[in-house]
N, C-alpha and C positions, 0 to 999 in steps of 0.2 A: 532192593537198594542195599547196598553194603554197608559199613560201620563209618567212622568218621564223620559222618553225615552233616554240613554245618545247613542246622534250623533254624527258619527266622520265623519267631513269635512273634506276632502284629497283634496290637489289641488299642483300641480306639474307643471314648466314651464324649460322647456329644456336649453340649450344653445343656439342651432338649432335654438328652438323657439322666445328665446330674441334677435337672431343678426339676422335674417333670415330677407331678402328686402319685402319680402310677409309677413309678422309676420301678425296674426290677432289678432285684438286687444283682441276676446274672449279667447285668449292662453293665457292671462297673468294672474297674480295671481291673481288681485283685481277685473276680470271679473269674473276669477270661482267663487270668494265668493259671487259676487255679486248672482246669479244665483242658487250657492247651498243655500243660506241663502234663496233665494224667494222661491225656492221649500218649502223649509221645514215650512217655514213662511204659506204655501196654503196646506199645506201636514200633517203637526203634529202642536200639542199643547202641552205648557208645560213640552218642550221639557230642555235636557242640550246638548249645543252645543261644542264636544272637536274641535280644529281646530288642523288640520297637514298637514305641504308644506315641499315640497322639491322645493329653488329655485337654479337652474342649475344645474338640475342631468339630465341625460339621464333615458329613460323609461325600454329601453333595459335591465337592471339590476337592481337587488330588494335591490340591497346594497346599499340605498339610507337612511340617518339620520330621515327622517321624516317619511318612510313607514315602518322603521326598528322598531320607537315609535310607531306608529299604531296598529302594528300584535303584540308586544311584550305588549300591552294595552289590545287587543283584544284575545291572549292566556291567560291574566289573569285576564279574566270575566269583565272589567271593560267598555266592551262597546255592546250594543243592534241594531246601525245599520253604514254601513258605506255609504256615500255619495260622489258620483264623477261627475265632469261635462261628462265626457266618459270614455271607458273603455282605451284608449292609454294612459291617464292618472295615471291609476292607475300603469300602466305594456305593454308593446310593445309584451314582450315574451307572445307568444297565449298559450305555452305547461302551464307554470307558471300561470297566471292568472285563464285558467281553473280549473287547481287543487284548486285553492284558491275558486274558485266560485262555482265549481262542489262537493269538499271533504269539506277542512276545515273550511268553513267560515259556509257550514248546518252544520256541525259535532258541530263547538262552538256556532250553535244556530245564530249568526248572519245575517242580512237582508242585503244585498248589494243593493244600487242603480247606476244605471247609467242614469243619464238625458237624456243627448241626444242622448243615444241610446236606451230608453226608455225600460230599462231593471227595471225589478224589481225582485228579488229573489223570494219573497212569489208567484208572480204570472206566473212564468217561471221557470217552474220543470220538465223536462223531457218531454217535449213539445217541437215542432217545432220552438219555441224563442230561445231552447239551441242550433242550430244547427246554426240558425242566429248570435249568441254572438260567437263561434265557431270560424265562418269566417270571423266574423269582426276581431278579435284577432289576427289570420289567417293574413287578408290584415295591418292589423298594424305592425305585426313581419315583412312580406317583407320589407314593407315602409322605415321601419328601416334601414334594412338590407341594400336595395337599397340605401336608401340619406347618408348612409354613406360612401358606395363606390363612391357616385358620389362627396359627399363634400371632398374624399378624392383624388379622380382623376383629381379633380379640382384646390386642391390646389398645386399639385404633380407638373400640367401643368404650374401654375404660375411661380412658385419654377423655374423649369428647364428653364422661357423664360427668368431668373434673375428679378424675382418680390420680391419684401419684403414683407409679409403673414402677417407677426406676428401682433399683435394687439399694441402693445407698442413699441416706439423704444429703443434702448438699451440706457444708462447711457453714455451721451457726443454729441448723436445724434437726430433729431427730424426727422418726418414725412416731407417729401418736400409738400409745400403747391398746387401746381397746379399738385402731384401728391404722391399719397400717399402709393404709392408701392418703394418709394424710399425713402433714408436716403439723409439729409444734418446735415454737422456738426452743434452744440449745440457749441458755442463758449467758454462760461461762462464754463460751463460743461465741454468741452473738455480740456481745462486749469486744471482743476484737476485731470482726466485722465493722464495727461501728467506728472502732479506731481506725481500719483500713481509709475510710470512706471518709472521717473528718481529715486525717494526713493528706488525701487525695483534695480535699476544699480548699487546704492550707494553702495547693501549686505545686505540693511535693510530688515528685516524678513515681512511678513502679518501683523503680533502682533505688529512692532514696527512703520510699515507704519501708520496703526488706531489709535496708541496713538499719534503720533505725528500728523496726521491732526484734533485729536479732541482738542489737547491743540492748536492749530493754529487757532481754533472754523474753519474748513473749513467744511461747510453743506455738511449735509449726502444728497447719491441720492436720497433718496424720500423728503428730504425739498427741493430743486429744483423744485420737478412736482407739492408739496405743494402751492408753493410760484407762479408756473405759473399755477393754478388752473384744473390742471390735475387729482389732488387725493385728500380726504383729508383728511387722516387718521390723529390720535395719539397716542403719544408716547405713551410705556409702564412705562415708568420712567418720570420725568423731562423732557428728550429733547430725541431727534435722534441722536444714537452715529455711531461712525463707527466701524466694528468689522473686525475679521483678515478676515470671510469670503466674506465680501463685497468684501473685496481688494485683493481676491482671483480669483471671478469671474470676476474683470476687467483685470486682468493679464493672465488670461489665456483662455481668448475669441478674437478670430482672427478677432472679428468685427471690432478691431481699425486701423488692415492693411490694411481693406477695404473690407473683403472676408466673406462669409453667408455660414455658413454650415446649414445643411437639411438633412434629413431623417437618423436621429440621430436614432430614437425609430420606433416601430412597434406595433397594438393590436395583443395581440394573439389572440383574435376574436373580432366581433362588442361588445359594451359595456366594453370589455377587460381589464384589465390592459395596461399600455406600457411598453413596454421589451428594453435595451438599448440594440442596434445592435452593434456588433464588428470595432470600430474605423477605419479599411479598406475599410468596407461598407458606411460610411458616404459619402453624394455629398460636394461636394465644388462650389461657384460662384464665383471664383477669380476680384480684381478688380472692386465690384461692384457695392462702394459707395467710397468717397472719404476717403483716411489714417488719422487718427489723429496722431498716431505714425508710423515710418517706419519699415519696414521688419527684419530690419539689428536686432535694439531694441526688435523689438518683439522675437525673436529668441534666442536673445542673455539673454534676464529674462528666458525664458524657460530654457534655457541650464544652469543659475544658482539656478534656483527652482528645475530642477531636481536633485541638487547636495547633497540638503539638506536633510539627514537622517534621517529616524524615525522609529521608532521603530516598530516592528510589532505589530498592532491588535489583540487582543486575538478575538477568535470567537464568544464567546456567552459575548452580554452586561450586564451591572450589574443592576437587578433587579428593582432600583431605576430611572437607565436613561431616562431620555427624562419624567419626573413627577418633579424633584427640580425645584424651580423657587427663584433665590436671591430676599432677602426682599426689599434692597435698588433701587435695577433697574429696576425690577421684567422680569429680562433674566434667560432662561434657565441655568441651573450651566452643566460646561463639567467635562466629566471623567476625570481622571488622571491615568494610572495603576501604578503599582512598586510594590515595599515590601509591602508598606504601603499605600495601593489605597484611593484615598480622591476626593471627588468634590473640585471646585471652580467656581469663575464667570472672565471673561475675561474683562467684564468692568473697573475690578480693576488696570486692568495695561492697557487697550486702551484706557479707557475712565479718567483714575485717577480718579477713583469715591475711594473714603476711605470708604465708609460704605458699600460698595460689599464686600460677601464671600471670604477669602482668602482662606482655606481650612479647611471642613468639612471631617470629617475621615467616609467612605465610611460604614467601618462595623460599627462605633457605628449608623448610621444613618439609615443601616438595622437594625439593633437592635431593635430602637426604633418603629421606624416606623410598622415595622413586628409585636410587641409587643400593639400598640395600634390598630393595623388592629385586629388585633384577639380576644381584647376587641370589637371591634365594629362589629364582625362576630354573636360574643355571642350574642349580646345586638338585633341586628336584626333579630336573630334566623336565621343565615345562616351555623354556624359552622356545626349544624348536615348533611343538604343537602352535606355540601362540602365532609365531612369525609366517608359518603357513595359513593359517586361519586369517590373518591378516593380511596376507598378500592375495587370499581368495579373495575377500573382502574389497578389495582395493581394483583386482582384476576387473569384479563385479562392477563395482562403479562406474569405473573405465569403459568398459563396453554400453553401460546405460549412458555415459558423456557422449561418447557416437553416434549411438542412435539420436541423442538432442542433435548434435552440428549437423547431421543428415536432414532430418528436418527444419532444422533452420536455415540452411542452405536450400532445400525445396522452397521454404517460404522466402525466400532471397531471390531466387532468378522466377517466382511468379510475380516479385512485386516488379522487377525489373521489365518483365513481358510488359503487364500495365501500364507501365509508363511507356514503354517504344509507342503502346497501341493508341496511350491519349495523346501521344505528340504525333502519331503518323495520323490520327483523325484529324486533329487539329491542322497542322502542314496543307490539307488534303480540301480545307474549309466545310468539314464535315460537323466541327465542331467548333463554336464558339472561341472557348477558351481552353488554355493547355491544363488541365489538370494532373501538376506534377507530384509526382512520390518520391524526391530525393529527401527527403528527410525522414519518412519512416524509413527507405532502405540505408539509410544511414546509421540509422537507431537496430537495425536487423545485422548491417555490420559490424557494429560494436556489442552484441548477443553473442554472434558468431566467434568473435576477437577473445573473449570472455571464456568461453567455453575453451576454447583451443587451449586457452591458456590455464586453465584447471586440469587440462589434458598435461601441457608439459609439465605440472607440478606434479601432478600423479606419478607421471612417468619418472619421475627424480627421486620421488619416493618407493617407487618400488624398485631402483637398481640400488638406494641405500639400502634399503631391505634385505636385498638377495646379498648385497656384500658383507656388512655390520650385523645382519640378524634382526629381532623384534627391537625398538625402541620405544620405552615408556615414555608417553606424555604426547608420541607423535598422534595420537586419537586422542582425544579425550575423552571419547562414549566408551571407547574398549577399557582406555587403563582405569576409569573410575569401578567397571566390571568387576576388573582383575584386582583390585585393591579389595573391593567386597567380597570377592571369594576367597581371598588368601589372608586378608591383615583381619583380625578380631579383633583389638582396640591398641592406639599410639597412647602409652604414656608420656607425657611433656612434663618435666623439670622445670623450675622457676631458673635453675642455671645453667639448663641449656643443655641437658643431659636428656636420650630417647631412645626410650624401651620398644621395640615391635613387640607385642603378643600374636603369633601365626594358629591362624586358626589349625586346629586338629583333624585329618583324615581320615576316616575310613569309621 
C-alpha cells in the first residue's frame, strides 16, 4: 500500500472493562493508542491518522457513537485501512464482525488489522487464518454472553442478601465507610429532603417546591457532591437550579423510608435495551437503611400527588421536542399542548430567571425552522436523495394499498355470492328464513371507499413530489428523522430570535 494512507484507529473500553478488579491496564483507551500508533509508526509511512473510541459502550452491539462514525466514514470512501488492538474490540458478536471482515470491508476495498491477533486482511483471504478469526469471534460472543449472566447473577445475589449495588448513593444519603454496600444518612442533605417532603404536605405543586428552594438559594443535588468532591460538572447557565423533576424524583422514591427496590428493568437480550417490568414484578428490601422521613408522610404525598390532574398526552410528539434549547439557561424548552401549542422554559417560574422563554408559539416555530432546514437541504445537495427516498417510500405504500382493495373486493363479491345463495334457498323453500348480508357488505363497501380514497391522496402527493421536490412536514415520521440527523440543538430567544446549530459531518 502506498503513502497517503488515511488510518482509522478504533479503540473501545467497556464498563466491564473500566470497573472490573482484574481490569488490565492494556484495555484502556490510552494503551490501545499507545500500541495502535507504534504499529503503524513500524508499519506505514506518511500516513493520515482518523482516531475513533467508544468509551463505555459494551462490544456486544454495533450501536456504539464511535464505530457508528467509523463505518459511516468508511461507506463514504473516506478511509483505506482500519486498525484495532483485537478483534473483541472492534465487536463481541462473531456473526457481525465476520460479515464486516468477510463481505463489506473487501467489497469497500478496505484493509482491517487486528494486532494482537495478528490478523491482517491483505494476507488472510480464504486461508486457514479465516477459520482462526472465526473462533476467536466465536469464543468472544460466549465470553460475553457468559460475564453477563454471571455479572448479572451476581448482582441479583447481592440484591436479595439486602446489599446496596448501585454505584452512587441516593440525594440525602452517603455510602457507610467501613461498608459500602450500605447507606447512612447525609445529614446536611437530608435536611432538604425533609424540606422537599414537608413543601410537598403544605399542597405545594413540584413547579412551586423548585422555585421556592431556588429563591431560598437552597443547593441543588449535584452542588452537594460538587462541593464534597465527588463530581465535577458545570452548569449549563450561570448556576444549578432546581427544576419540578428533581423534586419529583425525591418524592416519589421509597429510598427515604428506608426500602431499595431492584429488579425494576430487564435486557431483552445481552447488549439489549432495558424494558421496565410491570410494577407487581418489582422486589422490595424493606427496612434496609435507616428513614429520613417516615411511612405515615411518605404515603400520605403520594396519595396527594396522585390527586393532581393532568391532562392526557397526545401520542405522537411535536416535531420540534427534545432539539429547543432556552438562550438564557440554555435548558431544554417543554411542550405545552391546547388550542394554541407553545414551548416554554420552566426556569422562568422555578428558577425566576426573567430572560428564560415565556412562550414561543409551537407552529410559527415549525414554520421557521422547517423553512430554513429546507434551505439548508438545497444548499447541501440533500433535497433530491431525500425526494427520491420518499417517493420510493410512497410508491411502496401504494402498491401495499392495492393489494388491501384486491382483497377487499374478493371479500366484497364473496359476501355478495352469500347472500344470492341465502335468498335463492330461501325463494326455493329450502330455507326458512332469508338470512341477509346487506349490512356487512355495506360496511366492506365503505372499507373499499376508504381505501381508494388513501389511494387518490397518495397519488396527489406524489405528482406534488415529482413537480415541487421533497416537502418538510408532508410525513411526519420522515421529517422528525431528518431534523435528527441534520439540526444539533434550536436556540429560542425570549424575543423571538433563532439560532439553528447544524450538526457536523464527516
Amino acid at each position: 500500500m502506498g503513502k497517503n494512507l488515511r488510518i482509522a484507529a478504533y479503540m473501545r473500553l467497556s464498563k466491564v472493562d473500566e470497573g472490573g478488579k482484574a481490569k488490565e491496564e492494556s484495555n484502556s483507551i490510552s494503551m490501545q493508542r499507545i500500541l495502535i500508533y507504534q504499529y503503524i509508526a513500524s508499519h506505514f509511512a506518511g500516513c493520515q491518522i482518523l482516531e475513533y473510541l467508544d468509551d463505555g459502550f459494551s462490544g456486544v452491539s454495533f450501536k456504539r457513537p464511535g464505530v457508528q462514525r467509523l463505518l459511516e466514514d468508511a461507506k463514504n470512501e473516506k478511509l483505506d485501512c482500519i486498525i484495532v488492538k483485537d478483534f473483541s474490540r472492534f465487536g463481541r458478536d462473531y456473526m457481525e464482525v465476520g460479515a464486516y471482515l468477510e463481505q463489506i470491508f473487501p467489497f469497500l476495498g478496505i484493509r482491517f488489522i487486528s494486532i494482537n491477533d495478528s490478523y491482517d486482511s491483505v494476507s488472510s483471504q480464504g486461508g486457514i487464518g479465516d477459520l482462526d478469526v472465526n473462533f476467536k469471534n466465536l469464543l468472544y460472543d460466549f465470553y460475553s454472553k457468559d460475564l453477563s449472566q454471571k455479572v448479572k447473577a451476581s448482582l441479583r445475589a447481592r440484591k436479595e442478601s439486602g446489599q446496596y449495588v448501585s454505584a452512587n448513593a441516593p440525594f440525602g444519603y452517603e455510602k457507610a465507610v467501613d461498608d459500602r454496600h450500605m447507606l447512612v444518612v447525609c445529614e446536611d442533605e437530608a435536611e432538604v429532603v425533609r424540606k422537599v417532603f414537608g413543601f410537598a404536605l403544605q399542597g405545594m405543586t413540584s413547579s412551586q417546591t423548585a422555585k421556592r428552594l431556588n429563591l431560598e438559594n437552597v443547593p441543588a443535588p449535584v452542588e452537594f457532591k460538587i462541593r464534597k468532591g465527588k463530581t465535577s460538572r458545570k452548569p449549563k447557565g450561570d448556576k444549578f437550579y432546581w427544576s419540578s423533576s428533581i423534586v419529583c424524583s425525591i418524592l416519589r422514591n421509597p429510598v427515604y423510608i428506608g426500602d431499595v427496590e431492584y429488579g425494576k428493568t430487564e435486557k431483552e437480550q445481552v447488549g439489549g435495551r432495558n424494558v421496565l417490568k410491570a410494577k407487581a414484578d418489582w422486589k422490595v428490601v424493606r427496612n434496609h437503611h435507616a428513614p429520613i422521613i417516615t411511612r405515615e408522610v411518605f404515603w400520605e404525598v403520594q396519595k396527594n400527588r396522585g390527586r393532581s390532574s393532568r391532562k392526557e398526552r397526545g401520542k405522537n410528539k411535536h416535531l420540534l421536542a427534545g432539539k429547543l434549547a432556552c438562550s438564557c439557561c440554555k435548558h431544554k424548552l417543554r411542550f405545552k399542548e391546547g388550542l394554541s401549542p407553545y414551548f416554554t422554559c420552566y426556569n422562568r417560574y422555578t428558577a425566576s430567571l426573567e430572560g428564560c422563554v415565556i412562550k414561543a408559539d409551537a407552529a410559527s416555530l415549525e414554520h421557521i425552522v422547517l423553512l430554513r432546514l429546507g434551505r439548508y437541504l438545497e444548499e447541501q445537495g440533500f433535497a433530491a436523495e431525500l425526494n427520491k427516498r420518499y417517493l420510493d417510500n410512497l410508491e411502496m405504500e401504494r402498491a401495499s394499498l392495492i393489494q388491501e382493495i384486491k382483497r377487499a373486493k374478493q371479500e366484497y363479491e364473496r359476501m355478495e355470492q352469500v347472500n344470492f345463495e341465502n335468498y335463492r334457498l330461501y325463494s326455493l323453500g329450502e330455507q326458512e328464513k332469508f338470512y341477509s348480508s346487506h349490512a356487512e357488505i355495506g360496511k366492506q363497501q365503505e372499507v373499499i371507499q376508504k381505501l381508494q380514497k388513501q389511494i387518490t391522496q397518495m397519488d396527489k402527493q406524489i405528482c406534488m413530489n415529482q413537480e415541487k421536490g421533497f416537502i418538510l412536514g408532508g410525513n411526519a415520521e420522515l421529517t422528525s428523522e431528518i431534523i435528527g440527523q441534520h439540526i444539533d440543538i434550536i436556540i429560542v430567544s425570549n424575543n423571538g430570535k433563532i439560532e439553528i446549530r447544524w450538526k457536523t459531518r464527516g
